[in-house]
BANU-583830 format. One line per field, with one value per residue (C-alpha): x, y, z; residue in one letter. Coordinates in steps of 0.5 Angstrom, whole numbers, plus 500, padded with zeros to 3 digits. Layout:
BEGIN
east	c(X, ...) $
north	c(Y, ...) $
up	c(Z, ...) $
r	c(a, ...) $
% end
This chain:
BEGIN
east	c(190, 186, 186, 185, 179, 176, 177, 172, 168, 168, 168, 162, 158, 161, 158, 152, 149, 152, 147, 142, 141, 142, 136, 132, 132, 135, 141, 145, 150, 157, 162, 167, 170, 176, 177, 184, 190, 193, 199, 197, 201, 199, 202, 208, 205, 203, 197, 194, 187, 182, 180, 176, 180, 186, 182, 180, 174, 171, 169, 163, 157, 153, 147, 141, 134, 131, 138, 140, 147, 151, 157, 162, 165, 172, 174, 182, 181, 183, 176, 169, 165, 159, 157, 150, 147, 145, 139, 137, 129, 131, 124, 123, 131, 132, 137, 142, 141, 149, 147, 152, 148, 141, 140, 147, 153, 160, 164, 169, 176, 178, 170, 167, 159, 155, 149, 144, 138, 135, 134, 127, 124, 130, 134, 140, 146, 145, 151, 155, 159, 162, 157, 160, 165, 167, 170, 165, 170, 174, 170, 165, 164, 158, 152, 149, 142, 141, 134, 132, 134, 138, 132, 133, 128, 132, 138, 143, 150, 156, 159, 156, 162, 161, 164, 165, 166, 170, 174, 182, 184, 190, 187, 186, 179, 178, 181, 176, 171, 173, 173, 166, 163, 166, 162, 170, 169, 175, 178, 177, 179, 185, 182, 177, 178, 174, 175, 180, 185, 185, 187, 193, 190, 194, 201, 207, 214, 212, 209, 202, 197, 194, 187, 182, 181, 175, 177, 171, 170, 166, 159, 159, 154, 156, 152, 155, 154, 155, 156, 157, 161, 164, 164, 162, 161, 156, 159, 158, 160, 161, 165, 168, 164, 159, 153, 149, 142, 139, 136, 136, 137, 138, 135, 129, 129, 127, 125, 130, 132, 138, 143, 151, 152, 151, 149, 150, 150, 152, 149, 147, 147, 146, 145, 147, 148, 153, 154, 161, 159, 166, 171, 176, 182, 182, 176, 177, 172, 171, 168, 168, 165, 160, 159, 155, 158, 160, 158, 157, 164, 168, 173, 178, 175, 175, 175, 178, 180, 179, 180, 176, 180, 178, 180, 184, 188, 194, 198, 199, 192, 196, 199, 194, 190, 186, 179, 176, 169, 166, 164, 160, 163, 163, 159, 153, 148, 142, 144, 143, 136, 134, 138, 135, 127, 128, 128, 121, 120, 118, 111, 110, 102, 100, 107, 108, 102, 103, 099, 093, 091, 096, 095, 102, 103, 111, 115, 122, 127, 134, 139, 145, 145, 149, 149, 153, 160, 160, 153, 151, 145, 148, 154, 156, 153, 156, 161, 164, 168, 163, 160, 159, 156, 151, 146, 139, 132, 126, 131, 133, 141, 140, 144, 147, 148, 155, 154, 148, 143, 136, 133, 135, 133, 126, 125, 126, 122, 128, 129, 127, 132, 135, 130, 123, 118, 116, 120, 117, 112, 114, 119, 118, 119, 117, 121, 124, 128, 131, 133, 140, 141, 142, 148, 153, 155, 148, 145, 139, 142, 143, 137, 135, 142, 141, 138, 138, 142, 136, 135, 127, 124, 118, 114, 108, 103, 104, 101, 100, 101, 107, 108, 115, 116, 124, 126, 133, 134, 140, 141, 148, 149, 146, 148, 143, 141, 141, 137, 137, 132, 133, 129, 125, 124, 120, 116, 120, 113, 116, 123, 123, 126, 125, 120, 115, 108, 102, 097, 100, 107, 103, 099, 106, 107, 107, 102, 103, 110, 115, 122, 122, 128, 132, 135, 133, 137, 134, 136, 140, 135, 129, 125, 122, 116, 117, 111, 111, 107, 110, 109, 116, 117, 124, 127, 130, 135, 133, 139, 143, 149, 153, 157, 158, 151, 150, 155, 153, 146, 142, 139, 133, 130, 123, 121, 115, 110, 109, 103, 098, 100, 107, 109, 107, 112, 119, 122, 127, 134, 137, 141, 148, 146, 151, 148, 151, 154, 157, 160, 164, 160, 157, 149, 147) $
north	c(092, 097, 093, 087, 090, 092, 086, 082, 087, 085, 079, 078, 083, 077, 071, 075, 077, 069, 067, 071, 071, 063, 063, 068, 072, 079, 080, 086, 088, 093, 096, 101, 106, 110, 116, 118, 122, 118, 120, 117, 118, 119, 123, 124, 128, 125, 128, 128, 125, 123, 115, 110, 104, 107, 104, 108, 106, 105, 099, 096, 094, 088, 087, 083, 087, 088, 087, 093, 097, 099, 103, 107, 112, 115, 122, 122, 128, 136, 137, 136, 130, 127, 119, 120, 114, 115, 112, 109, 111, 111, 111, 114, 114, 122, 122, 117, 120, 124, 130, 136, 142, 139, 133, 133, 137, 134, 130, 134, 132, 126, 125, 118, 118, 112, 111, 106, 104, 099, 097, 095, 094, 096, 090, 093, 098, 104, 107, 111, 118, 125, 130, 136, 140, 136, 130, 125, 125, 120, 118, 114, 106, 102, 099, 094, 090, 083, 080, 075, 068, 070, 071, 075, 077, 075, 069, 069, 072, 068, 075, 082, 088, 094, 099, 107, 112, 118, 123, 125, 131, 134, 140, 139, 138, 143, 148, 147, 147, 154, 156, 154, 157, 164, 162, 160, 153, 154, 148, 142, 134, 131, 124, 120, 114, 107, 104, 109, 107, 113, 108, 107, 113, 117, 117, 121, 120, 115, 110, 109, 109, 102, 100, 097, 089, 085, 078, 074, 067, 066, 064, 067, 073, 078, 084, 090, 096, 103, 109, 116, 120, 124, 132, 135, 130, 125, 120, 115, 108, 102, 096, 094, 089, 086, 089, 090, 089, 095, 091, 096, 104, 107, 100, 098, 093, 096, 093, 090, 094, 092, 098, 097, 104, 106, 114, 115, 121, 124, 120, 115, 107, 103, 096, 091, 084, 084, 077, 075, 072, 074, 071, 069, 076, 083, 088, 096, 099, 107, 112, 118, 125, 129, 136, 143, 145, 152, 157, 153, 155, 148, 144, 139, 131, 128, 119, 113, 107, 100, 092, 086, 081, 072, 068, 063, 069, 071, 076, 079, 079, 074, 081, 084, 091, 091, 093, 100, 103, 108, 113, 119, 126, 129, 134, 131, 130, 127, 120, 122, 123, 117, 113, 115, 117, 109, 106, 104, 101, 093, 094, 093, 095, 092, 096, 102, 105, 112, 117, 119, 126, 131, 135, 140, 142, 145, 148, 148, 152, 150, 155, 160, 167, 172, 176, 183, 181, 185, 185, 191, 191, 194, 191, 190, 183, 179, 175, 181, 181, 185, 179, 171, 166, 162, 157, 157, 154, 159, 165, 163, 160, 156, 158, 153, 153, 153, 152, 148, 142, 144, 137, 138, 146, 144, 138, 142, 148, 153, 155, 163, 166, 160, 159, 160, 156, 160, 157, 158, 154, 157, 161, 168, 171, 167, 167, 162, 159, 155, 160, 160, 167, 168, 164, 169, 173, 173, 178, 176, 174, 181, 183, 176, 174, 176, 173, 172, 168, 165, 158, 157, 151, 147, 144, 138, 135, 127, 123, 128, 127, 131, 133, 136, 139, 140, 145, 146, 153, 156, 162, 163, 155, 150, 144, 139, 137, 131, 132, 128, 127, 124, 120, 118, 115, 118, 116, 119, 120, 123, 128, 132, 137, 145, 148, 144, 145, 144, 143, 138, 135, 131, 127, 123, 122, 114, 112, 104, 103, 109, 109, 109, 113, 117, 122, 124, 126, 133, 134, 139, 144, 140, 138, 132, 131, 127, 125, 122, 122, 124, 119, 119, 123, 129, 134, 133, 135, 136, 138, 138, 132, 136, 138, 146, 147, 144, 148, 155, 154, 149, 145, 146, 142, 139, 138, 133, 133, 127, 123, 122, 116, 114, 110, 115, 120, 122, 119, 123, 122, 116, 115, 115, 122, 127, 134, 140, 142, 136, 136, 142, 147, 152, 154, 161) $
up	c(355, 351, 345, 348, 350, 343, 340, 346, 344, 337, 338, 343, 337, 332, 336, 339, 331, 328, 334, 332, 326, 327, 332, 329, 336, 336, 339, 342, 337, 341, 338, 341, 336, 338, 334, 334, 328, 324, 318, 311, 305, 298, 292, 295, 301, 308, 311, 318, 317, 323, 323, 327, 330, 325, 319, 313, 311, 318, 322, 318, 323, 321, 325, 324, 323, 330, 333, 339, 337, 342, 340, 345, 342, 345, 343, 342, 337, 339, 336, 338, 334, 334, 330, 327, 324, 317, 314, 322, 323, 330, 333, 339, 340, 337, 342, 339, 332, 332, 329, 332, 336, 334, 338, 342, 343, 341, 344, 347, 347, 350, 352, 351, 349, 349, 342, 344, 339, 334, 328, 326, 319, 315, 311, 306, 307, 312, 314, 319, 319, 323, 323, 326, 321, 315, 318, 315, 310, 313, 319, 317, 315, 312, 317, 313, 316, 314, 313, 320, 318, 310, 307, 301, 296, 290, 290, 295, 294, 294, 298, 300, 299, 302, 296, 300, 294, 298, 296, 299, 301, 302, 307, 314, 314, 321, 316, 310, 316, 317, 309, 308, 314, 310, 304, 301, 298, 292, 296, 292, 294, 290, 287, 288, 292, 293, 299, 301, 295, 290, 284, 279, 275, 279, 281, 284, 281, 276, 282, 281, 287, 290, 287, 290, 289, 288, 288, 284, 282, 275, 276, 282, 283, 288, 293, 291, 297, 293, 298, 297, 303, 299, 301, 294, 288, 285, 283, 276, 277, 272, 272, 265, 261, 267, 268, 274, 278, 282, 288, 294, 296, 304, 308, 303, 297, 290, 284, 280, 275, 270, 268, 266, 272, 278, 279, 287, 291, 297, 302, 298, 298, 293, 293, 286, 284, 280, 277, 275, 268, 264, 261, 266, 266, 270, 268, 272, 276, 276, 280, 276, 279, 276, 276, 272, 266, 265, 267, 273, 278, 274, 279, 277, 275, 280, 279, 282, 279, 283, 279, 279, 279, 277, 280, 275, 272, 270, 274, 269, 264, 260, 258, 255, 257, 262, 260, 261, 262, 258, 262, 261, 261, 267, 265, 263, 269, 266, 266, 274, 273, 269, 273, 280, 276, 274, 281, 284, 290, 293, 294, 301, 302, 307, 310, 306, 304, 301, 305, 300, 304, 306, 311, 310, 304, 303, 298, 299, 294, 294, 292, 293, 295, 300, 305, 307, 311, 317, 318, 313, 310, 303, 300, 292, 290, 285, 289, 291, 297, 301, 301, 304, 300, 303, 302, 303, 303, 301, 302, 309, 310, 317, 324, 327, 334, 336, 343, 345, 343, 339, 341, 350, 350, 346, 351, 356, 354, 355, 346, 347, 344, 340, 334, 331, 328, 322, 317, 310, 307, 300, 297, 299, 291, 286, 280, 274, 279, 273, 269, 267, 267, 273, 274, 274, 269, 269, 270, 273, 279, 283, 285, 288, 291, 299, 303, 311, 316, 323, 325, 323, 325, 322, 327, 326, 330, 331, 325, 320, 312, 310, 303, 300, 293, 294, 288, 285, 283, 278, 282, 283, 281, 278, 282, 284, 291, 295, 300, 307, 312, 319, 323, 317, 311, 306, 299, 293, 288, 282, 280, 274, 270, 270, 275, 278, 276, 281, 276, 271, 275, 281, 275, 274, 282, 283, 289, 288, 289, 289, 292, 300, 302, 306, 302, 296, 289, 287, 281, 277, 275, 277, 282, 287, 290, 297, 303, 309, 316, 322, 327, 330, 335, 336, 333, 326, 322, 315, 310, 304, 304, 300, 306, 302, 302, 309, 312, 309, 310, 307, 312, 317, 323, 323, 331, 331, 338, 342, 340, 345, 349, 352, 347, 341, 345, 346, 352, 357, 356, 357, 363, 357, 355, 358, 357, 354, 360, 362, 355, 357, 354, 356, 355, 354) $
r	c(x, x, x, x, x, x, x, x, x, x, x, x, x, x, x, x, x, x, x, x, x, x, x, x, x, x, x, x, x, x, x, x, x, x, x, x, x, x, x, x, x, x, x, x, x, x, x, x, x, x, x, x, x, x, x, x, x, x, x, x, x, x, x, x, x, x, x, x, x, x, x, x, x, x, x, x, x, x, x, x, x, x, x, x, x, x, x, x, x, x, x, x, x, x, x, x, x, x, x, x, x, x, x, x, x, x, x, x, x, x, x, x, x, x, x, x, x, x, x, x, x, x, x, x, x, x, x, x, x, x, x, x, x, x, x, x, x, x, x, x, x, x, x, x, x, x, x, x, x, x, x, x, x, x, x, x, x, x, x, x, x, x, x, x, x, x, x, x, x, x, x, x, x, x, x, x, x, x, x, x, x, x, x, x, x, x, x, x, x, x, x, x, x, x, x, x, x, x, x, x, x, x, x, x, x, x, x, x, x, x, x, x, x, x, x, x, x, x, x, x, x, x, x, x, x, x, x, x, x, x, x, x, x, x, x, x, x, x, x, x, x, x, x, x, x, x, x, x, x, x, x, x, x, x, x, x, x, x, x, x, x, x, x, x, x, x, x, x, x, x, x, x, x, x, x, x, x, x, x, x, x, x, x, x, x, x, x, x, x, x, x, x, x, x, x, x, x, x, x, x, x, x, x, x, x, x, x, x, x, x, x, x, x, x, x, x, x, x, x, x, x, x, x, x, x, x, x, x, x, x, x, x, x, x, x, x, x, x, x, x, x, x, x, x, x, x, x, x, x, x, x, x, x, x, x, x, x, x, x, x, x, x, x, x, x, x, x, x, x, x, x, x, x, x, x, x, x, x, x, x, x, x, x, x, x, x, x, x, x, x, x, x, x, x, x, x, x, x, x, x, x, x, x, x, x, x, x, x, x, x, x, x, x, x, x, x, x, x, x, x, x, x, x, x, x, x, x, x, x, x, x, x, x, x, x, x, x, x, x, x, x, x, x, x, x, x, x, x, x, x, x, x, x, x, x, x, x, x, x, x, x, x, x, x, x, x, x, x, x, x, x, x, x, x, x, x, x, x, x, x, x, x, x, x, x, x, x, x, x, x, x, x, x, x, x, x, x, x, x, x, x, x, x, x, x, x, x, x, x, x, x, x, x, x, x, x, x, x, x, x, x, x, x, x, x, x, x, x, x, x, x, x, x, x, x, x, x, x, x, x, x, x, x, x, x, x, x, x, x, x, x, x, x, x, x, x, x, x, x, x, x, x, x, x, x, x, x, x, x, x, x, x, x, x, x, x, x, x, x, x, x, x, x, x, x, x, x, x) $
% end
């Protein structure tokens, strides 16, 4: 009966979106999503993961801009969860943004949520994931946003394919929750995979793993919809002997831009045309995880091998090798910058005007650092096991609540106790901050290495002009940070390598058509320089979308007052909301 019932639902969504889009008028999109257990098997071992609807990606959402989504979300999992929507503004809907302990509780086990909002102003690929412990590695899906009526920018392609970039793991996901919570992350996934296969590179007794396939027509030209849900990696992606045009990023067009590959970080969408213009055969497609090279703490290579298949060829490739990418090594991270530093956005003006007068000026460094095991003051440092490894904004690795919802306790006036508001606008100790030196075996790193656990806040008024300096460091590591801001998009002006510099950096900053993002590759050893204003009224998460350093501590929540007006302000929980309490747990 149940299943009767889920496939109504989709259906009903399917006839409702074809109706929409045909007359122009916004429809109500539903879905119910049953997240559960289920055995997979892959290099000779079988795996318990947790999925929706028993699918690995998820369930693809397709809406309309200006549609509603309502999905169900049933809990069958002996864990708590939420489902946040990635990338979706969210206006004046806070609370259906999914983000666990700062806008809502889990859902408990065998519980049922109902999310409600909608989705005005965004065309392109969003999508959907777990945000309570490290369950996005498998329970997330695309959320694609068509343009009213099919009108697309550039001509419209034959075919649109989600591409999801992930990662398989062996380790139980709540088990490697409770590892990064104590500053361990040692563990590491076994592959990579696209769309959930883990591709012929890797094998088990001899017999290959399946690989994803792409079945095209020559002439053809094809809407590529790149995301990364992995956990730990950025990811290089080719296709062997096409190329490809950039159209699109986190729900907004971008100028056309012309490469042969795809840099895509944790939490990004990447939008391309991939025209199907080669001869007639097999060609392989690989993602392929980049990482720092040493002294950086080094993991095994992670990468995963799809195929794009024509139509009209032989089973067998007449025989002949299927063509490969060259890749770059692993370790080089620069093609990452130049890839990201490369796309500017589709100027907009009369919509997306860069705010020229900032109000709030930030400067966020983004690092590791430690703290004392058992709450000491003094401990050796250096990765000794007197210490925990956390991950830090200005010094401050963020608390995360365990019991309670920063956005019910703000709206209700009762966070004595639970946060404060002072997080810092600047680091509290300048220095190099891109000094390899202070990657062990340093020894630069000891003296700057601890730093303190407390969930500090930032609060703005409404409508003010906010800028962000987001600066990498190479304290303990030097990896770079993808850094993601619910509820908001934002202006990326300009990204560069080294420390930023106030005087001469913000000559370089791009006010005419800048990218409008949602999340934001800092690069390794370097900087980003962001704006946007305030004008959407809620508590906030802001973090890093590697789920390590969101976990030990890279993370913070803006809170943004109402505006003068009920239609600039947050309204109260909608009747669906189940507060802390009635999720079955318990408020201080």
């Amino acid at each position: 009966m149940e299943k009767l019932s889920m496939a109504a639902t989709i259906f009903c969504a399917v006839v409702l979106a074809a109706l929409a889009a045909a007359g122009g008028e916004a429809a109500v999109v539903e879905h119910t999503f049953v997240v559960h257990e289920m055995n997979q098997t892959h290099l000779c071992n079988t795996t318990k993961i947790y999925v929706v609807n028993g699918q690995l990606p998820g369930p693809t959402i397709h809406v309309t801009d200006g549609d509603t989504v309502v999905v169900h979300v049933v809990n069958r999992l002996p864990h708590g969860l939420t489902i946040h929507w990635h990338g979706v503004r969210q206006i004046r809907s806070c609370w259906s943004d999914g983000a666990g302990f700062v806008t809502e509780c889990p859902i408990p086990p065998g519980g049922k949520h109902m999310y409600r909002f909608n989705v005005t102003g965004q065309v392109g690929t969003l999508w959907w994931h777990a945000h309570v412990t490290c369950l996005r590695a498998t329970v997330a899906g695309a959320f694609i946003i068509r343009p009213k009526g099919g009108r697309y920018p550039f001509p419209t392609p034959a075919k649109d394919v989600p591409i999801i970039i992930g990662e398989w793991w062996q380790l139980d996901l709540v088990e490697l929750d409770k590892r990064m919570h104590d500053g361990n992350f040692a563990d590491n996934p076994l592959s990579a995979t696209i769309n959930g296969k883990l591709g012929d590179l890797k094998n088990c007794s001899g017999k290959p793993e399946e690989s994803f396939v792409l079945d095209v027509v020559r002439g053809e030209t094809y809407l590529l919809r790149i995301v990364n849900t992995a956990l730990f990696s950025e990811y290089y992606f080719k296709v062997a002997g096409h190329t490809f045009t950039v159209v699109g990023a986190d729900g907004y067009y971008l100028t056309p831009y012309k490469t042969d590959m795809v840099t895509v970080a944790p939490g990004e969408a990447i939008d391309v045309l991939m025209a199907a213009d080669a001869p007639p055969a097999h060609y392989h497609m690989v993602a392929l995880a980049n990482q720092p090279p040493e002294p950086d703490p080094q993991i095994p290579g992670f990468d995963s091998r799809g195929l794009v298949r024509y139509a009209g060829s032989s089973h067998n490739n007449n025989g002949l090798p299927v063509s490969t990418p060259l890749m770059p090594s692993q370790h080089n991270t620069m093609p990452s910058y130049y890839f990201h530093n490369n796309l500017t956005g589709l100027a907009h003006p009369d919509r997306h005007r860069v705010p020229m007068d900032v109000e709030e000026r930030l400067y966020f460094t983004l690092g590791l650092g430690s703290i004392c095991r058992n709450g000491t003051k003094t401990c050796q440092r250096r990765r000794s096991r007197e210490t925990i490894v956390v991950a830090t904004m200005n010094n401050v690795s963020f608390r995360h609540p365990t019991n309670t919802s920063l956005l019910e306790r703000y709206y209700d006036g009762r966070t004595s106790g639970l946060y404060t508001e002072d997080l810092p606008d600047h680091p509290p100790h300048p220095y190099n901050y891109t000094d390899r030196a202070l990657i062990p075996p340093g020894p630069l790193e000891e003296a700057l290495e601890p730093m303190f656990k407390a969930t500090k806040l930032r609060r703005f008024r409404y409508n003010t002009s906010v800028e962000i300096i987001f600066q990498s460091t190479a304290l303990l590591q030097s990896d770079s940070n993808p850094m993601h801001l619910h509820g908001y998009d934002f202006f990326v002006l300009a990204m560069g390598i080294g420390n930023y510099n106030p005087k001469t950096d913000p000559e370089k900053f791009n006010y005419h058509n800048p990218q409008l993002r949602n999340t934001v590759q800092v690069p390794r050893t370097g900087w980003a320089a962001v704006r946007f204003v305030t004008d959407n009224p809620g508590m906030w998460y802001l973090h890093c979308h590697f789920e390590f350093h969101i976990i030990m501590g890279m993370a913070t929540a803006f809170i943004v007052e109402n505006g003068p007006t009920p239609e600039t302000s947050l309204p109260p929980p909608p009747p669906e909301f189940k507060r802390c309490g009635s999720n079955g747990l318990t408020q201080p």
